[in-house]
MDAnalysis code that builds the backbone (N, CA, C; Angstrom):
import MDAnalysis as mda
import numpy as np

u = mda.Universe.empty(291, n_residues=97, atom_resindex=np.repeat(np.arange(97), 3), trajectory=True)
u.add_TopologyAttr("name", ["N", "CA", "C"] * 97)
u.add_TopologyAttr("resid", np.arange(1, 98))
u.add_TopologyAttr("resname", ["UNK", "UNK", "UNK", "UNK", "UNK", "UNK", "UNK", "UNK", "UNK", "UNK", "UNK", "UNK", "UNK", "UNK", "UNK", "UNK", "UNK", "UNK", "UNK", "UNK", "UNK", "UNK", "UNK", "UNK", "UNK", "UNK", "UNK", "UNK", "UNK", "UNK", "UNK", "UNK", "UNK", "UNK", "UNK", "UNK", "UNK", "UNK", "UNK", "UNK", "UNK", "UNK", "UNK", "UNK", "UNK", "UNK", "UNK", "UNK", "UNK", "UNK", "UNK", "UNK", "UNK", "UNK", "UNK", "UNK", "UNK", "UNK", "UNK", "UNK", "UNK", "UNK", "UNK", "UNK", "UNK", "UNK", "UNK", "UNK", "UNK", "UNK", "UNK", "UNK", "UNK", "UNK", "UNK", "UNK", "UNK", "UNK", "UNK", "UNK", "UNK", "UNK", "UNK", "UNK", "UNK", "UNK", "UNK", "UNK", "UNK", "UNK", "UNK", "UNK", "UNK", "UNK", "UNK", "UNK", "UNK"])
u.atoms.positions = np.array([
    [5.694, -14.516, 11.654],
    [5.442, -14.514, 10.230],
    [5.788, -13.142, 9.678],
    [6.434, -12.805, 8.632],
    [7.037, -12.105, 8.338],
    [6.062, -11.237, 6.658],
    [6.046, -10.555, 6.959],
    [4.479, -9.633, 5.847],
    [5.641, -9.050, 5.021],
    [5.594, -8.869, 3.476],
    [6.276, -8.325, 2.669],
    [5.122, -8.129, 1.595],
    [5.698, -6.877, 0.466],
    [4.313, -6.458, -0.326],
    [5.609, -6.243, -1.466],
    [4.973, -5.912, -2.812],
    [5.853, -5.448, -3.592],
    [4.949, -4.367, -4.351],
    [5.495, -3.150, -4.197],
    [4.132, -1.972, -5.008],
    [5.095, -1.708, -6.094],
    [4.386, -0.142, -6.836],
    [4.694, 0.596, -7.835],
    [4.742, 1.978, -7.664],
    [5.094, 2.873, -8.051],
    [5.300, 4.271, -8.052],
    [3.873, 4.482, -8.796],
    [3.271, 4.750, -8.438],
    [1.261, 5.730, -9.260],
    [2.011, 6.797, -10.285],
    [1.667, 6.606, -11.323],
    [1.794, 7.594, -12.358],
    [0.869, 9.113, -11.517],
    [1.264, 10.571, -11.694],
    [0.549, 11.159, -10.974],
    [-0.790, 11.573, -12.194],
    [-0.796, 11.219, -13.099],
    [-2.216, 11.811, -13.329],
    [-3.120, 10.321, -13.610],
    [-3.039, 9.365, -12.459],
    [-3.805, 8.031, -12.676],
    [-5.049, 8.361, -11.844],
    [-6.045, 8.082, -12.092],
    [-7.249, 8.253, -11.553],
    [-7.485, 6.764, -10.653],
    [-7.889, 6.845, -9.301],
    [-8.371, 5.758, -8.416],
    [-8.780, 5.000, -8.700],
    [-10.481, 5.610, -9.322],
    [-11.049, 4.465, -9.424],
    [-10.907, 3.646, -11.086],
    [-9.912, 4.393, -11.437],
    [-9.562, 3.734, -12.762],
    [-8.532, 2.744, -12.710],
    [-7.702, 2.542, -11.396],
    [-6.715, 1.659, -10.837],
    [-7.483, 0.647, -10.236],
    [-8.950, 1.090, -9.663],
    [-9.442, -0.053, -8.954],
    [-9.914, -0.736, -9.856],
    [-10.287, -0.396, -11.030],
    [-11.040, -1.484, -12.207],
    [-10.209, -1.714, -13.053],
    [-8.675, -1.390, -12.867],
    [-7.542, -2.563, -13.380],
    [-7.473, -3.593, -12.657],
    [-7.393, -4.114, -11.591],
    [-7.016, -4.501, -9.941],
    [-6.297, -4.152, -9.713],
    [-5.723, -2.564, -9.213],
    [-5.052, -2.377, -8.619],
    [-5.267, -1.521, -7.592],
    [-4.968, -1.033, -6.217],
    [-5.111, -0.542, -4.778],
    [-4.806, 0.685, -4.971],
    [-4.642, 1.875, -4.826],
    [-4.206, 2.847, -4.659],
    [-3.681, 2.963, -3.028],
    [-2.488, 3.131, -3.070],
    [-1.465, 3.421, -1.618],
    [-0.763, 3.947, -1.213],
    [0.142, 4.920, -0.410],
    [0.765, 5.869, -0.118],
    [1.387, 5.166, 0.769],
    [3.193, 5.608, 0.555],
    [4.152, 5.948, 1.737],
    [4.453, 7.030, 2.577],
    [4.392, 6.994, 3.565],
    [4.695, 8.299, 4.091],
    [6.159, 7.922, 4.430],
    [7.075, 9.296, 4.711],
    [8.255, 9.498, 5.306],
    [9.234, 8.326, 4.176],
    [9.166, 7.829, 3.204],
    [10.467, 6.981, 2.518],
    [11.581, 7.763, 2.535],
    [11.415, 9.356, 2.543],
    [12.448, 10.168, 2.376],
    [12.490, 11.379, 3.078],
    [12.524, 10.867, 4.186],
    [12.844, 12.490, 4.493],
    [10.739, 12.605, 5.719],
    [10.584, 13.703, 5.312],
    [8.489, 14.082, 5.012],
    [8.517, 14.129, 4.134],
    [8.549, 13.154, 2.968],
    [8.254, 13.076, 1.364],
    [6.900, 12.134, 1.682],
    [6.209, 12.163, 1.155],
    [5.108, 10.732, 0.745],
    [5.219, 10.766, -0.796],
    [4.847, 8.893, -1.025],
    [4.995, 8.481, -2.227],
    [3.554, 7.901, -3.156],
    [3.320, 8.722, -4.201],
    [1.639, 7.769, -4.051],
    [2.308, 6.288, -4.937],
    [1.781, 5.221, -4.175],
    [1.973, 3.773, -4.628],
    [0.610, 3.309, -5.377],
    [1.011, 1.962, -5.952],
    [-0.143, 1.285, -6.191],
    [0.339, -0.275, -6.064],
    [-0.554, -1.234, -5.705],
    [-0.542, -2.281, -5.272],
    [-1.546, -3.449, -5.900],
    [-1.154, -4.421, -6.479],
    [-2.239, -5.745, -6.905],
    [-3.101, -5.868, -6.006],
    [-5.263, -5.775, -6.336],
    [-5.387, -5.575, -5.391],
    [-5.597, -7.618, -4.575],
    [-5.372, -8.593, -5.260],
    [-4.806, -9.420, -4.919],
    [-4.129, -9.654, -3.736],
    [-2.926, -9.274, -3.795],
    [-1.774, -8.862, -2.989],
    [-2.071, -8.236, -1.666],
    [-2.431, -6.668, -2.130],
    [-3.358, -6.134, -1.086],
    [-4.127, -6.530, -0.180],
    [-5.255, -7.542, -0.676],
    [-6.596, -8.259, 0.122],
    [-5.604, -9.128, 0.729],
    [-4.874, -9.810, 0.690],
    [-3.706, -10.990, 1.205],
    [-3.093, -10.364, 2.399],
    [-2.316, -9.540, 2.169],
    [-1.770, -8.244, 2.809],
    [-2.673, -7.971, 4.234],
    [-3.640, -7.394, 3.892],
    [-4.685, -7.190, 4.667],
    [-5.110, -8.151, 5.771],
    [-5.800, -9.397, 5.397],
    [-6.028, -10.378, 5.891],
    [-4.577, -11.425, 6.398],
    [-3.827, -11.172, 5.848],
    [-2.514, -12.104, 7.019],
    [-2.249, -10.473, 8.196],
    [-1.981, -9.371, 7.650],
    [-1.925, -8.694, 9.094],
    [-2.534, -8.372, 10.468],
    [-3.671, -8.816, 9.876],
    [-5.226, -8.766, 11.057],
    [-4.997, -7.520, 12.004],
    [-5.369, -6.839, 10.930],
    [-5.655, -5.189, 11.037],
    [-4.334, -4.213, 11.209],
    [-4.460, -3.250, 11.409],
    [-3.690, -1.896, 10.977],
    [-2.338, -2.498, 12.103],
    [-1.356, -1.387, 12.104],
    [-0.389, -1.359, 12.741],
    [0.723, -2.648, 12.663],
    [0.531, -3.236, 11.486],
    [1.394, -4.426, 11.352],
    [2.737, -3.520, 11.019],
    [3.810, -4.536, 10.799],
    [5.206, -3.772, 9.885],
    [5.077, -4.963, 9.108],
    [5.409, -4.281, 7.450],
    [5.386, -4.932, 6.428],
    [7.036, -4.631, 5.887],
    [7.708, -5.379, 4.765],
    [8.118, -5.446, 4.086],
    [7.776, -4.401, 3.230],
    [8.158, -3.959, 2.667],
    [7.811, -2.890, 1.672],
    [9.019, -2.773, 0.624],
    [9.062, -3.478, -0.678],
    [9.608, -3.136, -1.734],
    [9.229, -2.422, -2.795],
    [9.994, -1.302, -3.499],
    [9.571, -0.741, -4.480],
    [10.655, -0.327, -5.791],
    [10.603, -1.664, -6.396],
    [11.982, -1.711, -8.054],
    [11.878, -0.571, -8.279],
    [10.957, 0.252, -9.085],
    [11.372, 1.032, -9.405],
    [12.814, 2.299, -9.741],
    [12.140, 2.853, -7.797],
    [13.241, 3.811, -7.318],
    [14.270, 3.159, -6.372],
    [14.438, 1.345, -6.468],
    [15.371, 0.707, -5.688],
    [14.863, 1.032, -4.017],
    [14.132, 1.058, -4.069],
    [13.820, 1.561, -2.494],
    [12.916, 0.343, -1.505],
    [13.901, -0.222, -0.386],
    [12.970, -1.613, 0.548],
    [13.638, -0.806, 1.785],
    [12.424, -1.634, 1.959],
    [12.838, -0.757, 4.054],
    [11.434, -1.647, 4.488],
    [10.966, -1.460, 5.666],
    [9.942, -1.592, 6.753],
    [9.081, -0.624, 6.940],
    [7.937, -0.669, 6.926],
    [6.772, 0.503, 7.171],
    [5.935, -0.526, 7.926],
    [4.515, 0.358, 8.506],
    [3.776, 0.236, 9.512],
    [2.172, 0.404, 8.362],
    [1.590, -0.770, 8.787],
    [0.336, -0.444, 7.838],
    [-0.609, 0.631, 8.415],
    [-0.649, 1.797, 8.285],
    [-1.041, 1.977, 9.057],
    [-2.789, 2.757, 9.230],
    [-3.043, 2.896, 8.213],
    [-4.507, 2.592, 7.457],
    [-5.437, 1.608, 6.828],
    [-6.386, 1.278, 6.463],
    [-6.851, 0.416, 5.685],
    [-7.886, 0.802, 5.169],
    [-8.578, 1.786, 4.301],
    [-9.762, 2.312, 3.919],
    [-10.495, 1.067, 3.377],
    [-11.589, 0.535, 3.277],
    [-12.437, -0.369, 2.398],
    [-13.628, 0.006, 2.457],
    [-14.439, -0.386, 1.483],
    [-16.382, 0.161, 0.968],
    [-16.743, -0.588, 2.277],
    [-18.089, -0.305, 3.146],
    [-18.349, -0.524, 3.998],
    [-19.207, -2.052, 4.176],
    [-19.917, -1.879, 2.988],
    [-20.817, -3.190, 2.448],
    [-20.115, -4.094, 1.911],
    [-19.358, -3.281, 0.490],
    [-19.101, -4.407, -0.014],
    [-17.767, -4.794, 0.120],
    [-17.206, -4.023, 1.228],
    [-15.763, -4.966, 1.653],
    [-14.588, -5.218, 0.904],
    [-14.372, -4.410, 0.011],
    [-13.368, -4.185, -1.218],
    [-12.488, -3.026, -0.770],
    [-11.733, -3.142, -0.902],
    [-9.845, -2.202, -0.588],
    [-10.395, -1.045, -1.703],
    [-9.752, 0.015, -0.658],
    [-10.386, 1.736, -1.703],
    [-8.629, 1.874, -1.244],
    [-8.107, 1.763, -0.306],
    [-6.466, 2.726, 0.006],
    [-5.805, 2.127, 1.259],
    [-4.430, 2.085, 0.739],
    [-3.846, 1.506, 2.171],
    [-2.584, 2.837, 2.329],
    [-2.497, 2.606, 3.344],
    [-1.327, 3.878, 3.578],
    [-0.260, 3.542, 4.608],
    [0.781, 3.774, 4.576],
    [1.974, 2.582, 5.348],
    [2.840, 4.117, 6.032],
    [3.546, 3.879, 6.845],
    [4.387, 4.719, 7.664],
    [6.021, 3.991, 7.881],
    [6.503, 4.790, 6.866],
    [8.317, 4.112, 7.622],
    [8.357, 3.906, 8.508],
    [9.183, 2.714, 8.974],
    [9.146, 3.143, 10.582],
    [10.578, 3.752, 10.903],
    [10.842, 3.930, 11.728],
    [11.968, 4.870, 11.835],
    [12.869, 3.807, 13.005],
])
């Protein structure tokens, strides 16, 4: 089964938890360019989906981003969530090389 996501480029002065009470994830690429990281954001919809079809960290996802034209393969390779209440705080993905 094949995992694909579609994010956004994070405006840099967007506040977290002001993305989380849009629904949206706050997420980071590492390495898209180079040692560049990218801060993303993600439906957190999508995300929780995301999450639960990879059954836990270290999956390779799909990773598209319109914006800057940029798809490739990354590695999930974080998953931060609230401990209780089980809600997505940050996901963070790794090119894979």
């Amino acid at each position: 089964m094949s995992l694909a996501i579609e994010c956004q480029v994070r405006p840099a002065d967007s506040k977290p938890n002001a993305l989380r009470q849009s629904g949206l994830t706050p997420a980071v690429l590492y390495g898209h360019n180079g040692s560049e990281s990218l801060p993303l954001m993600i439906k957190t919809k999508l995300a929780e989906f995301l999450v639960r079809d990879a059954r836990g960290q270290k999956a390779v996802v799909d990773v598209t981003i319109p914006e800057i034209s940029w798809a490739g393969q990354a590695v999930l390779q974080e998953i931060q969530a609230h401990p209780a209440k089980n809600t997505l705080y940050h996901l963070s993905f790794w090119v894979q090389a």
